[in-house]
N, C-alpha and C positions, 0 to 999 in steps of 0.2 A: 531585383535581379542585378549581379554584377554588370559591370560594365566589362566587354571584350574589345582592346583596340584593333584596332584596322589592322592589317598586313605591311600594309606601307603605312604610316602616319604622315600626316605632314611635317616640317621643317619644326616648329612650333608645337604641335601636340608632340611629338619625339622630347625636346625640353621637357615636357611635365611629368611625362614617362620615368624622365630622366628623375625629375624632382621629387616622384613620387616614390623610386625607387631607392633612393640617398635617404628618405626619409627611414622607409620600413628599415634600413641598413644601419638606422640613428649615425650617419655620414653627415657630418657639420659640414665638414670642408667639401663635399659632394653636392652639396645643397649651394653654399653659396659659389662654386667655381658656377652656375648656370646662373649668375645675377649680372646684371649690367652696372656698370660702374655706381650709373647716377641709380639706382636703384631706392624705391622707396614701400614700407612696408603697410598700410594701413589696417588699423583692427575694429572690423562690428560688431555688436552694435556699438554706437558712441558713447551708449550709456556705461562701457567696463571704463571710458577715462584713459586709456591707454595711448599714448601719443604717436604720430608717426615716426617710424623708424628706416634711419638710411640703413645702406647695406654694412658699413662696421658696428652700426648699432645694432642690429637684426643680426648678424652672425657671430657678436659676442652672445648675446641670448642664445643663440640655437646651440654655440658650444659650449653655454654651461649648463643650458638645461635637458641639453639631449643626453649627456652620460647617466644623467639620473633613474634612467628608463632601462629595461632590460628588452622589451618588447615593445614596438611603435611602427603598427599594421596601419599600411593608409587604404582602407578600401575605397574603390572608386565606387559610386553607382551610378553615376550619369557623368556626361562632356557634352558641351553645346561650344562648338568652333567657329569663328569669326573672323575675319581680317583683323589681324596684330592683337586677338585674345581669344582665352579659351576659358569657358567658367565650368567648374567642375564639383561636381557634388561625392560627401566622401565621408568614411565617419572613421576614426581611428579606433582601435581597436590595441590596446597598451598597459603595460603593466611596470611600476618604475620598480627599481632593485631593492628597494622595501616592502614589496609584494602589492602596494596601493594599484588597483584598478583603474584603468585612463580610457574610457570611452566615449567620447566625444563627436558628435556632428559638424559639420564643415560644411560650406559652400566659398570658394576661391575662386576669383575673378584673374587671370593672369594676362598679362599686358607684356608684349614683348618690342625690341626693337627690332627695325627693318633690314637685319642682316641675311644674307644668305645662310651662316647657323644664327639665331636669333637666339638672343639675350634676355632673361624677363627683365623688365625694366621699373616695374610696379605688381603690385599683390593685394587684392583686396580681399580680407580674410575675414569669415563672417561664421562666430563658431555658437555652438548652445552656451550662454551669457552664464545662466544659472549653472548648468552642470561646471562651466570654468570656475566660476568662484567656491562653489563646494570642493573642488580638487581642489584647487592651489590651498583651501581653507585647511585642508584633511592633512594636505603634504606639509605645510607648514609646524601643523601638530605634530604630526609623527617625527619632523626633523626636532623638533624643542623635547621633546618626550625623550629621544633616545641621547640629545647632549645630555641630558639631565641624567639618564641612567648612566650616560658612559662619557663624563665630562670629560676625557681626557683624551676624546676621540672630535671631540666639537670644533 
């Protein structure tokens, strides 16, 4: 069942709202204007090898991989809210501008600072391991297939 937020949200779920809403919009610059400076990204499980990411490293990522998408649906289905985090379960629902299929499960831990508008400050991002590597596998093919058809476009 989806998730329906509150009426008033708090300070901190309003953020994710926010986040979640920049995403479906593929808004780079929307997604990180809600990061705190010291911002860091982390990615599970630890078996993909993916390193942590500050916020210029993580928002160069989002701004070259988000145009590649035409469609990039965050469904929410659950939030569990805490003192300075909110962990939110969510599956994306996505298709990039090669027609390739993006549907992915998520679970995000978000960690914010103590401000009156709070900042996320940390992200812990926890997606299906396998379906990620068959995408990026699939995407990386269709990008090498169509240089090769249309080198002059590569």
């Amino acid at each position: 069942m989806p998730y329906t937020p509150p009426a008033n949200p708090s300070a901190q779920l309003a953020v994710v709202l926010k986040y979640v809403d920049a995403f479906s919009k593929l808004d780079a610059a929307g997604i990180i204007a809600l990061l705190d400076d010291s911002y860091q990204h982390h990615y599970f499980p630890n078996s993909l090898g993916r390193p942590v990411l500050d916020k210029a490293e993580w928002g160069a990522r989002m701004t070259s991989l988000l145009p590649a998408f035409e469609k990039f649906d965050l469904d929410v289905f659950d939030v569990t809210e805490a003192e300075n985090k909110i962990i939110l379960h969510g599956a994306v629902n996505g298709r990039t501008k090669s027609g390739l299929a993006y549907t992915n499960e998520y679970i995000f831990t978000f960690f914010f600072t103590e401000d009156v508008e709070p900042k996320i400050k940390s992200v812990n991002e926890f997606m299906d391991s396998a379906y990620t590597a068959k995408f990026f596998k699939e995407m990386a093919e269709q990008k090498a297939k169509a240089a090769a058809e249309h080198p002059a476009d590569a």
